[in-house]
VOGU-3710 file (C-alpha; in Angstrom, 3 decimals, decimal comma):
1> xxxxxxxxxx> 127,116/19,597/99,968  124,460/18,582/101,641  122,720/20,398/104,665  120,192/17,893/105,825  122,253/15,735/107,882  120,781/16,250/111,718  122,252/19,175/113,516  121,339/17,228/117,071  123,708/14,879/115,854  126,997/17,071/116,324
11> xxxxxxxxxx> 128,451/17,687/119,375  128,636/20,777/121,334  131,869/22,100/120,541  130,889/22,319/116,765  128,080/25,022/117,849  129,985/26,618/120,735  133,071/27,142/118,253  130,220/28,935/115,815  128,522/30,830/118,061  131,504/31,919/119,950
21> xxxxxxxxxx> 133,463/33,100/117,405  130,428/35,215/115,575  130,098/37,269/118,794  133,906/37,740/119,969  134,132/38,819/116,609  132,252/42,246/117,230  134,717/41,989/120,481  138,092/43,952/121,085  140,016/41,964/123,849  142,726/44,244/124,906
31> xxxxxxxxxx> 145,768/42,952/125,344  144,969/38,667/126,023  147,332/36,476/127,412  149,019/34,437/125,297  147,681/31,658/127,764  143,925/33,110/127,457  141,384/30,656/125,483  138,603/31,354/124,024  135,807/29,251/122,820  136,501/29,921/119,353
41> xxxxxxxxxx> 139,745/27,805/119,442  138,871/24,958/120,926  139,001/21,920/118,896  136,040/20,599/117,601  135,730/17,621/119,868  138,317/18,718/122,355  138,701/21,462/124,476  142,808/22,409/123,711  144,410/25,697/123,382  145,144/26,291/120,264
51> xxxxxxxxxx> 147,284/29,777/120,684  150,540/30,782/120,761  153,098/29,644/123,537  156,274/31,953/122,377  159,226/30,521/122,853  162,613/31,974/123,605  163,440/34,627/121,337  165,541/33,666/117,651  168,949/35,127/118,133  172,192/34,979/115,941
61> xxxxxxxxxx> 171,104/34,104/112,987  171,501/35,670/109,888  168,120/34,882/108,303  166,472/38,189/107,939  166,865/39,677/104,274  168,083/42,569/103,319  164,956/44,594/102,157  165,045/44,622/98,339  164,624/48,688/97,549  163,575/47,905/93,813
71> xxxxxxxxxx> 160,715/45,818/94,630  160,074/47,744/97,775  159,471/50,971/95,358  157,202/49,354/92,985  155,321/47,555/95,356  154,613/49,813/98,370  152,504/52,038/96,000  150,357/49,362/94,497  149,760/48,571/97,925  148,667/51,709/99,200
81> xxxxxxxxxx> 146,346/52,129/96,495  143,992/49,472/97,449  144,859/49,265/101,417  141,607/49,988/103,804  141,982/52,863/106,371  143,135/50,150/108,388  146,186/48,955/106,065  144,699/45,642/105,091  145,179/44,272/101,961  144,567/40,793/99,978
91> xxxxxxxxxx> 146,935/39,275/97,935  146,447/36,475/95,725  149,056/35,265/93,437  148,579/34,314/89,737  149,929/32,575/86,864  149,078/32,359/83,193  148,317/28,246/83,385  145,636/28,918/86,483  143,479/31,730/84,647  140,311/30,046/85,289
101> xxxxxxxxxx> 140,624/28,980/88,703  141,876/32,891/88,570  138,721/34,476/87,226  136,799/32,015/89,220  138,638/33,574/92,526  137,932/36,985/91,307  134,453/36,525/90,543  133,851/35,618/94,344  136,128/38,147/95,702  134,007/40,562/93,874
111> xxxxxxxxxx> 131,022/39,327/94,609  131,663/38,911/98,537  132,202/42,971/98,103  135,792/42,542/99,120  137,952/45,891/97,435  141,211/46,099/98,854  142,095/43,400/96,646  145,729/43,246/94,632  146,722/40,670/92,502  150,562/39,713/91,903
121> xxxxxxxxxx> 150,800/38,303/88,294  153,897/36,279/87,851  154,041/36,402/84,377  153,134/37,680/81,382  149,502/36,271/81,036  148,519/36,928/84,321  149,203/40,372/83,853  147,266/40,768/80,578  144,184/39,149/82,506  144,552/41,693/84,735
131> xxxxxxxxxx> 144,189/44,368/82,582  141,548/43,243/80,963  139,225/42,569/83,657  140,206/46,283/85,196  141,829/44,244/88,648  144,641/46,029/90,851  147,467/43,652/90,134  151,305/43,801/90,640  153,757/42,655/88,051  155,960/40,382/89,556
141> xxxxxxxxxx> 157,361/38,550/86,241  159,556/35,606/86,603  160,654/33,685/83,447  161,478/30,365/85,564  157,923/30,494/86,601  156,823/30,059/83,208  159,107/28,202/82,017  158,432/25,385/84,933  154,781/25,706/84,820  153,064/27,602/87,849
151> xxxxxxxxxx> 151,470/26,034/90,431  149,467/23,521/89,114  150,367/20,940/91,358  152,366/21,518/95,059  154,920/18,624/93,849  155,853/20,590/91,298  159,492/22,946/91,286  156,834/25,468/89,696  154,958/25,656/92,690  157,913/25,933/94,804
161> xxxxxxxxxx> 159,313/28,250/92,900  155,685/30,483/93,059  155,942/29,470/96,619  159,121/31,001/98,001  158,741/34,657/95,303  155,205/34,840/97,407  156,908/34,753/100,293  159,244/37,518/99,303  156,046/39,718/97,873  154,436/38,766/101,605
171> xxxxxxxxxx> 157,820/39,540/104,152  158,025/43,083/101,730  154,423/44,007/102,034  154,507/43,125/106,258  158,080/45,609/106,646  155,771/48,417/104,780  153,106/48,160/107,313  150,399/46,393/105,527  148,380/43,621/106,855  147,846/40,979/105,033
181> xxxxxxxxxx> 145,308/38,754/103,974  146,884/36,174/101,509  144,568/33,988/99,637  145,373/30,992/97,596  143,044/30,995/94,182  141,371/27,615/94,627  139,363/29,850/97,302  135,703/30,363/97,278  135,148/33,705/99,317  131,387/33,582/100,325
191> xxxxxxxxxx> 131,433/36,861/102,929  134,042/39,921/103,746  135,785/38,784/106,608  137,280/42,425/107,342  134,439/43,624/109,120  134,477/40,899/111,521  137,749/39,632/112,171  141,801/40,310/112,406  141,066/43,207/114,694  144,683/43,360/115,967
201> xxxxxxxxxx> 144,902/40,840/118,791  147,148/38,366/117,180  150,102/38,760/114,894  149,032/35,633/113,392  145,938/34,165/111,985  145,922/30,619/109,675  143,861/28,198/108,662  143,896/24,938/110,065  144,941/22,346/107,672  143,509/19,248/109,996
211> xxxxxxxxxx> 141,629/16,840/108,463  139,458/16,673/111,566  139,639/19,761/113,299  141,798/22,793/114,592  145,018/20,183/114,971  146,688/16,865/112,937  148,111/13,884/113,125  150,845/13,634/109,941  154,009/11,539/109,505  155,549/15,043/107,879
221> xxxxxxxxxx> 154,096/17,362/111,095  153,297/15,036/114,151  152,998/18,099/116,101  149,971/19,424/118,129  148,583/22,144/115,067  148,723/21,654/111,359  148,060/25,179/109,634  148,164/25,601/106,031  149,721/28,466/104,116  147,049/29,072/101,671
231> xxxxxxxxxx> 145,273/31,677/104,157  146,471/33,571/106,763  146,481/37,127/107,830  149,627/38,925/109,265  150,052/42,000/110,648  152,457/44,002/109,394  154,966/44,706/112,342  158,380/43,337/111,294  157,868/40,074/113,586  156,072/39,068/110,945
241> xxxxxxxxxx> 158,538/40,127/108,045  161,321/38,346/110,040  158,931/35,060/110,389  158,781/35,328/106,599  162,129/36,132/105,572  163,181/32,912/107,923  160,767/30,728/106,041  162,331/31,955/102,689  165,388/31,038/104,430  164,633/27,448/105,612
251> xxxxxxxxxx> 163,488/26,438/102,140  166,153/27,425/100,232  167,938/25,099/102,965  165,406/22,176/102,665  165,168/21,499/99,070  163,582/18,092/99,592  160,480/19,572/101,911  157,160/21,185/101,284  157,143/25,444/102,075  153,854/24,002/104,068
261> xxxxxxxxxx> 155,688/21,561/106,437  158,193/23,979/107,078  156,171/26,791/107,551  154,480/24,514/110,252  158,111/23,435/111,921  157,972/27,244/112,392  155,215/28,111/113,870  155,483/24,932/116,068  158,986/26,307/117,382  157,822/29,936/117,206
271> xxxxxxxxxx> 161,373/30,878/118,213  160,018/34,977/117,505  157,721/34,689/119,862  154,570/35,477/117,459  151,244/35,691/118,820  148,952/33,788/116,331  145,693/31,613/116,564  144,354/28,993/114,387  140,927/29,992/112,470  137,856/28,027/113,263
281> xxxxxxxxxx> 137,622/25,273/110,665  133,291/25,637/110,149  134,133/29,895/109,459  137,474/28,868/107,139  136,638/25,295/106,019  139,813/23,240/104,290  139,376/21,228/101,255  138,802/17,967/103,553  136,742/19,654/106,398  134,541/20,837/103,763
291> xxxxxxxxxx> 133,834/18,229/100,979  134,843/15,166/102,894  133,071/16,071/106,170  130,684/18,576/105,514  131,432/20,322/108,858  129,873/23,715/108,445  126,233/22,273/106,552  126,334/19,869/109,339  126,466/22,981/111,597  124,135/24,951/109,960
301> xxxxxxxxxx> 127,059/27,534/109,532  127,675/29,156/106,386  131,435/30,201/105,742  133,430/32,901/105,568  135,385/30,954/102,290  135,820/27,322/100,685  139,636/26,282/100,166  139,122/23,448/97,885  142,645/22,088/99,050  143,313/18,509/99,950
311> xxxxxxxxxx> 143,008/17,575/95,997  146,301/17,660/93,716  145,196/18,903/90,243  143,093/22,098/88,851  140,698/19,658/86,868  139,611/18,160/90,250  139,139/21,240/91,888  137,066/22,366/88,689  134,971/19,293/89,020  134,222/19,930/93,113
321> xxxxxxxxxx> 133,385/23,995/92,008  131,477/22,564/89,544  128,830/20,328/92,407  128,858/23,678/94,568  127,214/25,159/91,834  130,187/27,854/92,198  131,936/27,455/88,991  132,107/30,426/86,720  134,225/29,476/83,827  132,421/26,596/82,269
331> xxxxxxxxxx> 131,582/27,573/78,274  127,901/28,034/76,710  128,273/24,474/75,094  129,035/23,119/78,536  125,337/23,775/78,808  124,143/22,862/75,759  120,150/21,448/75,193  119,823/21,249/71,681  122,615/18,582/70,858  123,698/17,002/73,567
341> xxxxxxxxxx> 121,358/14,154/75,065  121,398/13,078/78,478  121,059/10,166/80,930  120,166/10,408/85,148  119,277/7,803/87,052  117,782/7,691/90,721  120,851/6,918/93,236  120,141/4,382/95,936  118,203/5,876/98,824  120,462/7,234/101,760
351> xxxxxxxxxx> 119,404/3,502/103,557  121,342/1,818/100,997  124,093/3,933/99,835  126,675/1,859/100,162  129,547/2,514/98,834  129,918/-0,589/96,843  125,955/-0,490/95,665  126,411/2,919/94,495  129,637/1,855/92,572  127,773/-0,824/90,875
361> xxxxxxxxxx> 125,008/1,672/89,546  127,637/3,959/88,397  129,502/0,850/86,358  125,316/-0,271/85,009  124,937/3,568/84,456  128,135/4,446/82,258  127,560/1,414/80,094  124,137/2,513/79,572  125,438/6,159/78,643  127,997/4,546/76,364
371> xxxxxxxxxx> 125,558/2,582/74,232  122,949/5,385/74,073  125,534/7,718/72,910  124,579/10,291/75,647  126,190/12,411/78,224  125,895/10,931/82,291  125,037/13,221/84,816  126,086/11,715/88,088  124,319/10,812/91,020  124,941/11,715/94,611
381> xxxxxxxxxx> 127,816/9,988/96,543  128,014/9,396/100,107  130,730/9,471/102,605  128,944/7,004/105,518  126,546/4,742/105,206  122,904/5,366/106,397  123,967/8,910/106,519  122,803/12,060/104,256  126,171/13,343/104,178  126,935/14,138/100,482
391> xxxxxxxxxx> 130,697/14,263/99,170  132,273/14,263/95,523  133,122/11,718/93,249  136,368/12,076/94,276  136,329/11,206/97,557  136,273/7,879/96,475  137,849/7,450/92,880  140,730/9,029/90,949  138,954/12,306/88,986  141,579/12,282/86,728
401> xxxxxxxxxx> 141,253/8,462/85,929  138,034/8,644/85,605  137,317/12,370/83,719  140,510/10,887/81,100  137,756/7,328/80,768  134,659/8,439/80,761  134,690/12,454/79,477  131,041/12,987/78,627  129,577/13,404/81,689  128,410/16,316/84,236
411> xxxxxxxxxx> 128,031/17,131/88,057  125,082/16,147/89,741  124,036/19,834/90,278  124,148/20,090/86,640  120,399/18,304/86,647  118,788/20,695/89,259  120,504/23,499/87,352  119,317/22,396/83,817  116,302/20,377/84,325  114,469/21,516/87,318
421> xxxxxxxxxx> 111,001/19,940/86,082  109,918/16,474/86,970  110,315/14,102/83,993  106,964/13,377/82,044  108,083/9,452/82,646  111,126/7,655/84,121  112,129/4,229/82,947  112,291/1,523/84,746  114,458/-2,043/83,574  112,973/-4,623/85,729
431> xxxxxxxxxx> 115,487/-7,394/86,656  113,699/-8,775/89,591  113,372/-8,856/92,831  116,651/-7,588/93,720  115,892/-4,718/92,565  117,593/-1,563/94,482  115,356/1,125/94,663  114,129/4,336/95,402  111,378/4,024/92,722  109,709/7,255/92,190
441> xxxxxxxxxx> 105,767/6,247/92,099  104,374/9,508/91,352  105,881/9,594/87,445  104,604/7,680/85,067  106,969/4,661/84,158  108,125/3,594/81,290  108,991/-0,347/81,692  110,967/-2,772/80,050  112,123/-6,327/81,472  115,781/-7,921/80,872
451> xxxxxxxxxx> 115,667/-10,991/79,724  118,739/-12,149/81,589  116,682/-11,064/85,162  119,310/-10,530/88,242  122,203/-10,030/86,073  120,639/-7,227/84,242  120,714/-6,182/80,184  122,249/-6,585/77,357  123,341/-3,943/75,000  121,204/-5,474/72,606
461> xxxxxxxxxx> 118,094/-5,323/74,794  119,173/-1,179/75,888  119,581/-0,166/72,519  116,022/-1,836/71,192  113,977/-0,748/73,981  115,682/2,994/73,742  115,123/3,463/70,484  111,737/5,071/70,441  113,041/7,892/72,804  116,239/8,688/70,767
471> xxxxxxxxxx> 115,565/12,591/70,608  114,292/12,748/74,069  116,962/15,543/75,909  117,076/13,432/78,641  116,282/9,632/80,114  115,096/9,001/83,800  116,124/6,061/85,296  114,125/4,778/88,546  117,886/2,706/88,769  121,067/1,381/87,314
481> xxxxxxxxxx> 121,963/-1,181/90,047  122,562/-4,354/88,399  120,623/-3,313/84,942  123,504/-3,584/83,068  125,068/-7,441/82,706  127,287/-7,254/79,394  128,082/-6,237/75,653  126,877/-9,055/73,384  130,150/-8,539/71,668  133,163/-10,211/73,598
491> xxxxxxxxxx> 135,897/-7,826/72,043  133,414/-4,721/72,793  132,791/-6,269/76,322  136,430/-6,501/77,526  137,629/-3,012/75,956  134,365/-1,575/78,288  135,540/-3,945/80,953  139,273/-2,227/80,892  137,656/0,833/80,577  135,983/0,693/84,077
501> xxxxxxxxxx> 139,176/-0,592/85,542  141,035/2,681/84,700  138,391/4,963/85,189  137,117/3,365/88,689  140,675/3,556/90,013  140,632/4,555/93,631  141,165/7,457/94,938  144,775/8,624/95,696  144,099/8,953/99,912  142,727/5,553/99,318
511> xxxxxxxxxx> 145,290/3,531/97,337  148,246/5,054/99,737  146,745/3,952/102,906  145,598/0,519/101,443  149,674/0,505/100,217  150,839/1,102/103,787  148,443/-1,579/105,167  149,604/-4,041/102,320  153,471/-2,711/103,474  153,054/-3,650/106,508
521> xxxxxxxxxx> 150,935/-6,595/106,660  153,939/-8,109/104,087  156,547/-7,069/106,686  154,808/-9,568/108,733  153,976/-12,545/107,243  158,392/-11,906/106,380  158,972/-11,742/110,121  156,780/-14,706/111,256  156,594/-17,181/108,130  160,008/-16,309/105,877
531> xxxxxxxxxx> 157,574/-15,347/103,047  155,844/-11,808/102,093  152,646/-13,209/101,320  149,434/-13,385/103,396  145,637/-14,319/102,616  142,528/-12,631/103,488  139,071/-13,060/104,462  135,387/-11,068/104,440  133,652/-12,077/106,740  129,939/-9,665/106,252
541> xxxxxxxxxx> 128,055/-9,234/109,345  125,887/-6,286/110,426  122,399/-6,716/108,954  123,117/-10,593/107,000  122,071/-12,938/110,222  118,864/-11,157/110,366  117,671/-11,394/106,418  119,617/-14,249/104,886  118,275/-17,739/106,573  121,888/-20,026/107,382
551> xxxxxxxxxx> 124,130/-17,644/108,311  126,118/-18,774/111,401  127,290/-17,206/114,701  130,791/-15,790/114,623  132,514/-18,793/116,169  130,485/-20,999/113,507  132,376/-18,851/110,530  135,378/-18,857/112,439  135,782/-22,328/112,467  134,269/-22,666/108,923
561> xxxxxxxxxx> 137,543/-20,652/108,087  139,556/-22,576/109,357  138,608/-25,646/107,272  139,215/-23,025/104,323  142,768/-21,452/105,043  145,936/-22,226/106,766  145,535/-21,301/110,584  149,196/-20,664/110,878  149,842/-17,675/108,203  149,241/-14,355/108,454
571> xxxxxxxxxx> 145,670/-13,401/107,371  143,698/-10,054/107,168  140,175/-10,418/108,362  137,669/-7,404/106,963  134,615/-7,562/108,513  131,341/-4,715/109,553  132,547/-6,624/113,036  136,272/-6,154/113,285  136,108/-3,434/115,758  134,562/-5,500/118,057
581> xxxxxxxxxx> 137,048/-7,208/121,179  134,623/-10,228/121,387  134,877/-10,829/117,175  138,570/-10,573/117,226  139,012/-12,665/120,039  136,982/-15,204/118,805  139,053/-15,459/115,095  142,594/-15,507/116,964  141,632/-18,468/118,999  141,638/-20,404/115,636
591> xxxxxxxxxx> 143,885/-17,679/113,527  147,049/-16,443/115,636  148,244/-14,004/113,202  144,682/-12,709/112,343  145,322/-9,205/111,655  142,524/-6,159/111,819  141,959/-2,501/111,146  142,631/-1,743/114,473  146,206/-2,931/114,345  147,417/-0,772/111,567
601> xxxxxxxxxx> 145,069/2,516/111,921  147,368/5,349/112,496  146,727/8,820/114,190  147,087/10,315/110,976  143,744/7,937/109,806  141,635/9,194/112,364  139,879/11,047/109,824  138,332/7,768/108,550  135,997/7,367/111,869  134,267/10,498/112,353
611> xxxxxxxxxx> 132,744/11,256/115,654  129,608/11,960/114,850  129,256/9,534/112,238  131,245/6,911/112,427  133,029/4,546/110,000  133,634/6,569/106,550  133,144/4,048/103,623  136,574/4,950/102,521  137,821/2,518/105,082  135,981/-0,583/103,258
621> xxxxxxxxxx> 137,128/0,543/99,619  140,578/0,454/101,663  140,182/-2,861/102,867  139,036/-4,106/99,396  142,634/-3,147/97,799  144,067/-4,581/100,918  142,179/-8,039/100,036  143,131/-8,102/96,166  146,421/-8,331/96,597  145,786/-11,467/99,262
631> xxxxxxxxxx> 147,548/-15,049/97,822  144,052/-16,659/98,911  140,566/-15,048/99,459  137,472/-16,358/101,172  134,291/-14,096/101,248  130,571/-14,061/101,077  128,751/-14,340/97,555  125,762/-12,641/98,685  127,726/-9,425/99,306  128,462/-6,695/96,948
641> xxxxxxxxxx> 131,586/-5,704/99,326  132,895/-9,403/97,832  132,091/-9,028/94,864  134,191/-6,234/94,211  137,072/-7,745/95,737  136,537/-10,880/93,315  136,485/-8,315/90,543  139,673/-6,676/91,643  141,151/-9,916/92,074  140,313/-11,161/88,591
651> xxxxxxxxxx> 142,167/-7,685/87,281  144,978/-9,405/88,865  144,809/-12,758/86,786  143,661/-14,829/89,414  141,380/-17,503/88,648  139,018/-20,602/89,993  139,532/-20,646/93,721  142,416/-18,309/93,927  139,850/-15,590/93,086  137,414/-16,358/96,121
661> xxxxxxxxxx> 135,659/-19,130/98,229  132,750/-18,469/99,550  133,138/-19,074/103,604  129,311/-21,318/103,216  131,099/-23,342/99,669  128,204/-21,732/97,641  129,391/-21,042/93,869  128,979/-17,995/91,380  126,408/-18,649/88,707  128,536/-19,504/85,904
671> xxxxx> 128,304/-15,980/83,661  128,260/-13,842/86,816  130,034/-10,521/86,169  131,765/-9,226/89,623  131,945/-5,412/89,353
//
């Protein structure tokens, strides 16, 4: 991820949480208040406790398990063998269909010099990796496990299945004595947190599982924390075998909820009276903290580990190893120089990497890839515009859509890895003067100009003027953004055009909010009009007044809309403007049922304005789904943010008008491709 993003631009809680917990962490407090708080659990941008309040203490119940003497035996040795002079151990908990993420884990726990270390195999292949690669490992076999698959994937009755036999491994361990550190395997471990922390103050210590900081907003936990069971540290007193053995219990009672949610109902009724703290989110980063916001490069904070959580499948969490350039399990072919033949091309700078821009290079780039018969190594993605904040490709599109479309391609890091020297030329397809650079200056270019100008190249022109460079390993680009137009062929050109519409499929945390907005927004237009449907509008602002000459003032377009649509149904307005009072105003003087963002964001979307940086492009690519399911549409041609929405439209079936109007009555040229 990317560090250069301006550390003046945080705020001061970010550093103080840092700083503050690096130094108490050489620090024994004896005996804090439960009430006591420390700078190291505030929230990121708010100053909250974040510790225990225990409540009154848990009384007749029957909860607490018998201890099981069999697995008690077997165990408590195993145990001992590894445990520090303190009695900590980690545990990490494996199964035969997650042996790479496995060996990836171990790999890092090895490296980060961390040796009280046992693994709990929970089947039969587990336990031969285990003694193969010499690890301390516990054979906790269960056939049902196998049989149901692991824990690929938390919505699966494998997982829950791994799930609750963890917990019985983890209430044993605590009622020996141990402490323990329980790690989940799609865990990076970067440093040896022993030294420095769990030094006997809390009972308790757990990752936050926030999106935006130490607490959440969730439909499924609307309480104050949100902690996540992938890594915590207990002590072993039998407080803390109890708080287990009652979380076994409640999900063998709650078949139809997540071992996470309840574990949270838990500790937000903390009827045993635990003493626990969250851990600060830059030192033990989630899966969003750390590839959707960057938090601890943006602080200048390197962590303790990486949970690459907040992603349902192994193959994505491969992929997001993969750009950290901490991916261990990748074959020598993967790397291959002699055979395979590659294509890069120079993302938009960081001034115009818009979402939808970069999303049209990609589309220019994987045709170009697909005709040249060579593997695509992906540029950078960004999570704001005008920002240097770097995320994966799946912060934005389905991996698995888009892996199962397009499977010859590589990680961005995979060109600084491989090909660390500067090209001996780049290539450059001029189309123009709307041209998107950067255009590298220093290389010598290669240039060839489309014949078709703005709308970009044929496969007929890519494959002539390639053809000369065939055995090159690898093609520079200076750009893909609108260098591609179409396949010559129509059959050839509509299989690659229902190619990109699987393999560009949004991201999961994208399509699901844009489906509650659509939910809702139909619940509406029932309520006020007798009918589900409602139309939409883009109205493009921001930079547009300055550099295109006839745009109007707001009130100009808002009456130019009205000429266009029905004031009296319910219509969604996206706009670079909507979260202003005066631009909202000024549309529901002519619309009544105009409806914005701001009317359907939920505390559990905060995530999608950040702070520091503000709007996260996500919310755009939300309101594009949001638009192409609108009965009428009225947008801007001279905006890629449009475009796309005309494209997703036409996916629909919609044609002529019913895919868009332009708001000034401007038309498409006539072969214009949206994308």
């Amino acid at each position: 991820m990317s560090p250069s993003y301006s550390l003046s631009r945080l705020r001061l809680p970010y550093l103080l949480a840092a700083s503050a917990t690096i130094v108490l962490s050489f620090i024994y407090l004896a005996s804090p208040s439960t009430n006591c708080l420390t700078v190291s659990e505030t929230n990121l941008t708010t100053f909250t406790s974040l510790q225990s309040t225990p409540s009154v203490p848990l009384a007749g119940t029957d909860f607490r398990k018998q201890v099981d003497p069999a697995l008690s035996a077997s165990l408590t040795p195993k145990l001992k063998d590894v445990a520090s002079p303190a009695g900590n151990v980690m545990l990490a908990f494996a199964t035969g269909n997650y042996l790479a993420v496995t060996r990836n884990f171990v790999h890092y726990v090895r490296t980060a010099g961390i040796t009280n270390f046992l693994l709990v195999a929970m089947d039969q292949a587990a336990v031969d990796y285990a003694k193969e690669e010499g690890i301390p490992y516990y054979a906790y076999i269960d056939e049902e496990v196998a049989k149901l698959g692991g824990s690929d994937s938390y919505h699966s009755d494998g997982f829950r299945r791994v799930v609750n036999r963890r917990c019985k491994i983890i209430s044993t361990s605590l009622r020996a004595g141990f402490h323990i550190l329980q790690s989940d395997l799609d865990v990076v471990w970067l440093k040896n947190p022993f030294p420095f922390f769990f030094n006997g103050n809390y009972d308790y210590e757990i990752q936050s599982d926030g999106r935006t900081g130490f607490s959440e907003h969730d439909p499924a936990a609307p309480f104050r924390e949100f902690v996540n069971s992938g890594i915590f540290y207990a002590r072993g007193i039998p407080k803390m075998a109890d708080f287990y053995d009652l979380l076994i219990d409640k999900v063998s009672k709650n078949p139809d909820r997540r071992e996470q949610h309840l574990l949270n109902t838990i500790v937000e009724e903390n009827l045993l009276g635990v003493r626990y703290r969250i851990l600060n989110p830059l030192l033990y980063p989630n899966g969003f903290q750390y590839f959707s916001r960057d938090i601890s490069n943006r602080a200048g904070v390197q962590p303790f580990c990486i949970h690459n959580n907040w992603v349902d499948g192994k193959h994505t969490k491969e992929y997001r190893f993969r750009e950290l350039g901490m991916w261990t399990q990748d074959p020598p072919e993967y790397f291959d120089k002699e055979k395979t033949k590659y294509l890069v091309y120079y993302e938009p700078s960081v001034a115009h990497n818009g979402w939808n821009d970069v999303r049209g290079s990609l589309r220019s780039a994987l045709a170009l890839a697909k005709i040249l018969d060579r593997t695509l190594i992906l540029p950078k993605f960004y999570s704001h515009h005008g920002k240097d904040v770097v995320v994966t490709l799946d912060y934005f599109i389905d991996y698995d859509a888009f892996s199962a479309a397009f499977p010859n391609f590589r990680e961005h890091s995979f060109l600084e890895r491989m090909f660390p020297v500067p090209p001996k030329h780049i290539f450059h397809i001029d189309i123009g003067p709307s041209s998107l650079g950067p255009i590298p200056t220093e290389i010598p270019q290669v240039t060839f100009k489309a014949a078709g100008g703005f709308r970009g190249a044929t496969d007929e022109e890519i494959k002539r003027w390639f053809a000369p460079y065939q055995d090159e390993t690898i093609l520079h680009l200076t750009s893909t953004f609108r260098r591609f137009h179409k396949f010559v062929d129509p059959a050839e050109d509509k299989a690659f055009g229902e190619l990109l519409l699987k393999g560009l499929a949004p991201a999961p945390n994208i399509h699901n909010t844009a489906s509650f907005v659509i939910k809702k927004l139909k619940e509406v237009a029932e309520l006020k009009t007798g009918k589900p449907g409602y139309n939409c509008a883009h109205i493009r602002r921001g930079d547009f007044p300055s550099v295109h000459k006839g745009e109007k003032t707001v009130a100009e377009v808002a009456e130019l809309l009205a000429e266009m649509m029905p004031t009296d149904e319910v219509i969604y307005i996206a706009s670079d403007e909507s979260g202003s009072y005066e631009f909202r105003k000024t549309f529901r003087e002519r619309f009544p049922q105009a409806h914005f963002w701001d009317e359907y964001n939920r505390p559990w979307f905060e995530h999608l304005v950040d702070p520091e940086l503000g709007e996260s492009m996500r919310l755009g690519a939300i309101e594009q789904q949001v638009c192409k399911w609108g009965q009428k549409f009225v947008g801007n041609t001279r905006s890629s943010f449009t475009s796309h929405i005309c494209y997703l439209r036409v996916s629909l079936g919609k044609t002529g008008d019913y895919v868009c109007r332009d708001i000034y009555g401007r038309s498409w040229p006539s072969d214009w491709a949206y994308y």
